[in-house]
C-alpha positions as CSV (number, residue, x, y, z in Angstrom):
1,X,-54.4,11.6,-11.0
2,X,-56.0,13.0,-7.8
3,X,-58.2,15.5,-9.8
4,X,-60.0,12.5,-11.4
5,X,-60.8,10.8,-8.5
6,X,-61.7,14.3,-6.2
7,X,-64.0,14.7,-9.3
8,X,-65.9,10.8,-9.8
9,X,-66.5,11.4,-6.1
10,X,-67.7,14.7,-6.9
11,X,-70.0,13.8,-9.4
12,X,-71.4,10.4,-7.5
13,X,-72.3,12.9,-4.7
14,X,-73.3,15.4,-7.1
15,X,-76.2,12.8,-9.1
16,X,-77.0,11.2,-5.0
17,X,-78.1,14.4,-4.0
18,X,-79.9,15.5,-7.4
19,X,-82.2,12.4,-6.9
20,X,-82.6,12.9,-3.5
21,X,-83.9,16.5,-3.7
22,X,-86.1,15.0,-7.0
23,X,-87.5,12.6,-5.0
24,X,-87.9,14.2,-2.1
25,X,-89.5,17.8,-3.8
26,X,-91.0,16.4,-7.1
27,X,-91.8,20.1,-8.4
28,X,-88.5,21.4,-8.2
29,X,-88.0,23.8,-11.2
30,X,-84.7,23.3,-12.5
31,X,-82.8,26.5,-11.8
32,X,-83.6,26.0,-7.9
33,X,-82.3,22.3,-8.3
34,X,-79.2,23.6,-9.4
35,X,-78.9,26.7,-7.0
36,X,-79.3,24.2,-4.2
37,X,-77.0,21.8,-5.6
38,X,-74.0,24.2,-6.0
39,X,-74.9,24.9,-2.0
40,X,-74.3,21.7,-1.2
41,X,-71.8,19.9,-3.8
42,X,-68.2,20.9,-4.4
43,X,-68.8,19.7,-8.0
44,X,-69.2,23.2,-9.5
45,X,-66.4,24.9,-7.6
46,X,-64.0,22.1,-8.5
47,X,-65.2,22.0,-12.5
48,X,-64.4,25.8,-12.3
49,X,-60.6,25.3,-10.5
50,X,-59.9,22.1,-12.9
51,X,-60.8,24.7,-15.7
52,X,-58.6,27.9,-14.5
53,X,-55.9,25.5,-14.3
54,X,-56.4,24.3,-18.4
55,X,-56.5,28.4,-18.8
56,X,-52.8,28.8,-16.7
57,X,-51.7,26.0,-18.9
58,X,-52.6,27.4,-22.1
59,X,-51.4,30.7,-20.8
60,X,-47.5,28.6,-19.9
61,X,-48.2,26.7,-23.2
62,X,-48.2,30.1,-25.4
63,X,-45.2,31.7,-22.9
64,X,-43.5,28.7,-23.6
65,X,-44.0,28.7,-28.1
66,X,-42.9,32.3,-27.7
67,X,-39.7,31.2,-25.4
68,X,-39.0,28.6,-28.2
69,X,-39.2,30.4,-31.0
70,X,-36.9,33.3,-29.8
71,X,-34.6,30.0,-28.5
72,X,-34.5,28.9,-32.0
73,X,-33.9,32.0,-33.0
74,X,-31.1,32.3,-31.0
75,X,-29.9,28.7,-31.5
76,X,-29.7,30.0,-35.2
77,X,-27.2,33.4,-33.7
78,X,-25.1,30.6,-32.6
79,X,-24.9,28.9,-35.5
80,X,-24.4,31.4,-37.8
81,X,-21.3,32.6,-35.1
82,X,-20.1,29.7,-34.7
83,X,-19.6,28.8,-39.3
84,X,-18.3,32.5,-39.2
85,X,-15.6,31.9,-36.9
86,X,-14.9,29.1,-38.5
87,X,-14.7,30.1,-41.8
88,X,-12.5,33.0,-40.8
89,X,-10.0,30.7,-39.1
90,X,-9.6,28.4,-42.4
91,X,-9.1,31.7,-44.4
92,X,-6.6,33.0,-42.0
93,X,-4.7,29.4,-42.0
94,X,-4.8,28.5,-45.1
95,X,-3.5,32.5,-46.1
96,X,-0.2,32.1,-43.4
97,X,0.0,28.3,-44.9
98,X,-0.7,26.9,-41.6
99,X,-1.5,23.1,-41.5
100,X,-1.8,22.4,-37.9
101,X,-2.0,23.7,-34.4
102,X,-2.0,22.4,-31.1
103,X,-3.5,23.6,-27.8
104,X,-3.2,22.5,-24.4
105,X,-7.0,21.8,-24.8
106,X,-7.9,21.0,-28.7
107,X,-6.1,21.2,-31.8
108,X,-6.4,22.2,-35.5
109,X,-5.3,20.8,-38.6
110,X,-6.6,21.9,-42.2
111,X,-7.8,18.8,-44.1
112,X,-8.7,18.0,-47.8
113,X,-12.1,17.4,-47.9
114,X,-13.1,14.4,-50.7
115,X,-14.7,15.6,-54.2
116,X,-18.3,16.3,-54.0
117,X,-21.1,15.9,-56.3
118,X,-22.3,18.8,-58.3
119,X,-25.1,18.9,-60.6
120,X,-24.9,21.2,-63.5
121,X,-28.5,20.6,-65.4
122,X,-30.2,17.6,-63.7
123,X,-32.1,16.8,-67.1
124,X,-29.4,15.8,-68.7
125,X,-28.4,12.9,-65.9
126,X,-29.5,9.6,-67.4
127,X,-32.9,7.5,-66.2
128,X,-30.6,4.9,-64.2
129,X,-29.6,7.4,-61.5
130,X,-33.3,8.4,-61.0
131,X,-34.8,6.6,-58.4
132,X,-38.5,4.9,-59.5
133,X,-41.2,7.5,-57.6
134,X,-42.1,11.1,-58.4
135,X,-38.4,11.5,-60.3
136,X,-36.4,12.0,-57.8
137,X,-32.4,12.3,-58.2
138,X,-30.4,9.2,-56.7
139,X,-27.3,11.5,-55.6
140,X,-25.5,8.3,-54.5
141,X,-25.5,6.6,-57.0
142,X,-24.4,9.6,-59.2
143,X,-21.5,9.9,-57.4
144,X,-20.7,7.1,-56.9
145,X,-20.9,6.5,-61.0
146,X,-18.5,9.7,-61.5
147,X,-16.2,8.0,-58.2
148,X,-15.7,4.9,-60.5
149,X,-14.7,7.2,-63.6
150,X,-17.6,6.8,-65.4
151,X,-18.6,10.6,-67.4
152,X,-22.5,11.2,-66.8
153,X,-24.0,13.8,-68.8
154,X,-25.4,15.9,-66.5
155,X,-23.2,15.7,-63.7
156,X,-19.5,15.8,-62.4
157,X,-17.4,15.7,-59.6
158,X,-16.2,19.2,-57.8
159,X,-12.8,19.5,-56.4
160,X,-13.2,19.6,-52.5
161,X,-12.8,22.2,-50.1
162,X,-10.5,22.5,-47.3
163,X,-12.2,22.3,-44.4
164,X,-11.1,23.1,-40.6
165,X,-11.7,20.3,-38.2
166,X,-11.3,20.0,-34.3
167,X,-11.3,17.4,-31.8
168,X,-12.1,18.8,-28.3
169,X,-10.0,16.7,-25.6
């Protein structure tokens, strides 16, 4: 880091000439010490550039939350856009009974997706799927339970949705 080392030079030349005018004019007041000093040191000038640079980067550090935060924003847009589109292309297959299409560059096929876990009144679900902290829900182990056939109070398993999928070549 060259600021570090213009600024221990700095500051040894800064302290060699502060004793030397001490020494040399014992009843120098402190305010004329310091006017002369700024005369003939860089220290001050360089303190005060080191500093406007922190200021530009603070200024580039808030430019850049705002930039994110609208980024995110927009990152969200796409998201949204992108689940719509989606969602409107499995409706409109699985309305014409389509199971698959193909594309010079990606293709489409309608899948089943496996049951999912649903939970109707968690209170009901039984200590063993509770993992030992603050209670907190083992969700895997509750499905996995219902997977095996076992009935849980609590607790079953959905049907699955059918779900588009697409492999990009």
């Amino acid at each position: 880091m060259q600021e570090a080392r213009l600024l221990n030079s700095e500051i040894s030349t800064y302290l060699i000439l502060s004793g030397q005018l001490k020494a040399q004019y014992a009843e120098i007041d402190e305010e004329t010490l310091t006017d002369t000093l700024e005369g003939l040191s860089q220290l001050p000038d360089l303190i005060q550039a080191i500093i406007r640079s922190s200021l530009e980067d603070e200024a580039l550090i808030q430019a850049l939350k705002a930039r994110l935060e609208e980024m995110g924003e927009r990152l969200a847009r796409f998201k949204e856009r992108k689940a719509k589109k989606r969602s409107l292309v499995t409706w409109a297959m699985e309305k014409a009974g389509m199971e698959r299409i193909q594309a010079p560059d990606f293709s489409i096929f309608m899948r089943s997706s496996p049951p999912h876990l649903e939970i109707s009144d968690e209170e009901r679900i039984p200590g063993e799927f509770f993992t030992p902290q603050a209670p907190r829900l083992d969700r895997a182990a509750l499905a996995a339970a219902l997977k095996r056939g076992d009935l849980v109070d609590g607790a079953y398993l959905a049907e699955g949705t059918r779900a588009l999928s697409v492999r990009v070549r």
